[in-house]
N, C-alpha and C positions, 0 to 999 in steps of 0.2 A: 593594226587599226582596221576597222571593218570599210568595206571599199566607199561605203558611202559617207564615211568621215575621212578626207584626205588628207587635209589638215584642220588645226587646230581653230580655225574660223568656222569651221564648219561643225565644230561642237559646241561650240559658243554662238552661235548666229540661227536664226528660224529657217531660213532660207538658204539657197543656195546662190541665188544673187546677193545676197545681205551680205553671205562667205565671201563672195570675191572681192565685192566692193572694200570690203574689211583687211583683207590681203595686200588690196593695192593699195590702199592708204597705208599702213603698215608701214610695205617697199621703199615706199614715196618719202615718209615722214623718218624712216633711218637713215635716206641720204641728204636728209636736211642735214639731222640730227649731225650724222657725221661731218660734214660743212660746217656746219657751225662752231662744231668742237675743234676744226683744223684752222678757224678764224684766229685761233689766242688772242681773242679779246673779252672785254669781259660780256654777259649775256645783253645789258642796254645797246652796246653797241654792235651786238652781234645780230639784235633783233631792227636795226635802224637801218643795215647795210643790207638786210633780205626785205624791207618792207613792213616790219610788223612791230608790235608792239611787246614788249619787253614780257607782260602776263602770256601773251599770245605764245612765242617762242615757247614760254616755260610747258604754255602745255605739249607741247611739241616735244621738246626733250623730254618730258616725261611720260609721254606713250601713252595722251588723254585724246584718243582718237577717235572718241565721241562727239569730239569738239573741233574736228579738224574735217574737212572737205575733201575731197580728189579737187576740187576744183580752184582751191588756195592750193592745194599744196603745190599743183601744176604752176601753178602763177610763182610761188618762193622759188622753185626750181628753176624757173624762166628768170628770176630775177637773180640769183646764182649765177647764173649763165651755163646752165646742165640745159642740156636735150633729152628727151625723152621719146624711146624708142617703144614701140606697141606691136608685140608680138600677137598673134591670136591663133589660134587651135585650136579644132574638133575635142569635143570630150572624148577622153580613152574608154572604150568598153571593157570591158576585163571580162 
């Protein structure tokens, strides 16, 4: 992959803030995703015990991240009872 596509956000995205933002919603929204699916229950009541609404969740499980926030998702995580840890790093020059 040429250095200036690192990942796949960044092929898909205009920007390079748009790539990250699009990364970490991603991260965010697979540890829901996974939570949710470890609740065994069914998705109404999966989506009533995180906060949200039963459509909302569905977008969620299906990785409709156009429609999802950093700023829900941090709040579903919160309501999970996940912590969330924020690393941050200089860009690599290569």
């Amino acid at each position: 992959m040429p250095p200036e596509l690192e990942n796949v956000w960044d092929a898909l995205e205009n920007s390079p803030e748009q790539a990250e933002n699009m990364r970490l919603r991603a991260e965010l929204m697979t540890q829901i995703r996974d939570y949710a699916h470890g609740l065994d229950m069914t998705q109404k009541a999966a989506a009533k015990r995180l906060g949200l609404t039963q459509p909302r969740l569905n977008d969620l499980v299906r990785g409709r991240l156009d429609r999802l926030s950093l700023d829900m998702l941090v709040n579903v995580l919160a309501r999970a009872g996940k912590h969330i840890n924020v690393s941050i790093s200089d860009e690599e020059v290569a």
